[in-house]
N, C-alpha and C positions, 0 to 999 in steps of 0.2 A: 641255729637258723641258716648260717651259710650254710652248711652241709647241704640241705635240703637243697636251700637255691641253685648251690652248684651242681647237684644231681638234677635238676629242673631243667637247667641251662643246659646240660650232657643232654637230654632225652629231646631237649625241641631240635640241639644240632642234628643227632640222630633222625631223627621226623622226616628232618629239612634237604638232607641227604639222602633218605628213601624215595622223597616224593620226586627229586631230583633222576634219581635211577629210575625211578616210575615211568616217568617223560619222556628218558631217553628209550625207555623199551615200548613206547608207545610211538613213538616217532620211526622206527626201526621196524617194527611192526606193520606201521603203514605206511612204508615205503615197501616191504614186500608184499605186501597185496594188495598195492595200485600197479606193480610188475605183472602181477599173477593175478588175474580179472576175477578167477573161481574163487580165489582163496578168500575175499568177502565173505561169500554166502555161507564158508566152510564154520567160519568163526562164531566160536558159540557168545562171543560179547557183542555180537551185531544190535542194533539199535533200529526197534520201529520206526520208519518215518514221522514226520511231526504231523500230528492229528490238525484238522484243518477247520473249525466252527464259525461257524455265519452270523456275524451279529446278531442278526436276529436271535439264533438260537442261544446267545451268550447273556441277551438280554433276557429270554425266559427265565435260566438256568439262575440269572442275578435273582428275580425276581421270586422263582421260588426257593433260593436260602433267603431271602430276608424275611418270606412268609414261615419256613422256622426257624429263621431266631426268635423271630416275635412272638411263636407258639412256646419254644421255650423258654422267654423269658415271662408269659404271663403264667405259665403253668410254677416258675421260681419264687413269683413272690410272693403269695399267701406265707412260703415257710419263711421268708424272713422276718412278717409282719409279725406271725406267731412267734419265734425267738427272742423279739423286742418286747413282745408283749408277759413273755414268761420270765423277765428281768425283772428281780424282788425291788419293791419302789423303794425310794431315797429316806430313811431315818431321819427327822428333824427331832431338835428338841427344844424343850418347852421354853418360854422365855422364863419362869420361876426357878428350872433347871441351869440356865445358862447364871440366871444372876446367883445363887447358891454356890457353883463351882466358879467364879469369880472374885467372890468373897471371901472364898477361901484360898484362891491364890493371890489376893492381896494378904490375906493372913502371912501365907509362908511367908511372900517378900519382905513382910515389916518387920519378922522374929530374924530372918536375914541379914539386914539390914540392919538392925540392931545390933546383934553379936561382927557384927565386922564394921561397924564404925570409930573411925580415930576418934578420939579427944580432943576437940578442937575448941583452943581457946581465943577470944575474940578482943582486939583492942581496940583503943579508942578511936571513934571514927575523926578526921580531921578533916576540916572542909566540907569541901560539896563532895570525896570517892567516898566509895563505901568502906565499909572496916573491914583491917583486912583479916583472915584467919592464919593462926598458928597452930603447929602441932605442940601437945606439950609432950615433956619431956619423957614422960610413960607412953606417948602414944607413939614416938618417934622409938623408942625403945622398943616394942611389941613388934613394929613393922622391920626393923631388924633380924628382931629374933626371928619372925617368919620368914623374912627372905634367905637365912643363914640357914634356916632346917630346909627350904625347900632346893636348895643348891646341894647341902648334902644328902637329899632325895637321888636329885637328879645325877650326882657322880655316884652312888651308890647301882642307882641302876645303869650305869654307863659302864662299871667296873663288873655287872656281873653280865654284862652281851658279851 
């Protein structure tokens, strides 16, 4: 990306130094043909005078663009109306639909949930806290075992980037 920029940055100095030379040949220019009275007319970059409009007529000329805008914007919106209209309507579904596929993803979560739950064993409550939970010692066991395969997962594809 510098490359570009810096070729960016070369092409506006470039610019910035023609339009400068510009100026000066435009400055130079008319200073010889305010010398030389004819040499105006000779000049093929001579500039009409500035045209001169009468409010009034400025006011017409307002009045009839806004009579067509307004021609073309009532003749634009029929096609919008039809565009909106040819938009395929919104799919709902059924509420016997919605409860169906709900049910069935409380299904997955519970077979889920199941197969990834510790073993947790519960002791005696004392007092007013609640009991607290432990893991036993197969459950603390398994979660090892997973955390030790998924580390050597993870160096495995680390060692083959």
């Amino acid at each position: 990306m510098s490359n570009l920029d810096n070729a960016l940055r070369e092409l506006r100095e470039k610019r910035s130094h023609a339009q400068l030379e510009i100026e000066k040949l435009d400055q130079i220019i008319a200073g010889i043909e305010s010398l030389n009275g004819a040499g105006a007319a000779i000049s093929g970059n001579t500039a009409q005078p500035k045209r001169i409009i009468s409010a009034a007529s400025r006011r017409k000329m307002a009045l009839a663009q806004r009579a067509r805008f307004a021609k073309a914007r009532k003749e634009s919106q029929p096609t919008v109306v039809a565009k909106t209209a040819a938009a395929p309507a919104k799919r709902t579904m059924s509420p016997s639909a919605r409860r169906k596929i709900a049910a069935a993803q409380k299904a997955r979560w519970a077979v889920l949930r199941k197969e990834s739950q510790p073993v947790l064993v519960a002791t005696k409550p004392t007092g007013s806290a609640p009991a607290k939970r432990k893991i036993s010692a197969a459950g603390r066991k398994r979660m090892a075992e997973a955390s030790k395969a998924r580390w050597a997962k993870f160096r495995a594809q680390k060692k083959a980037a």
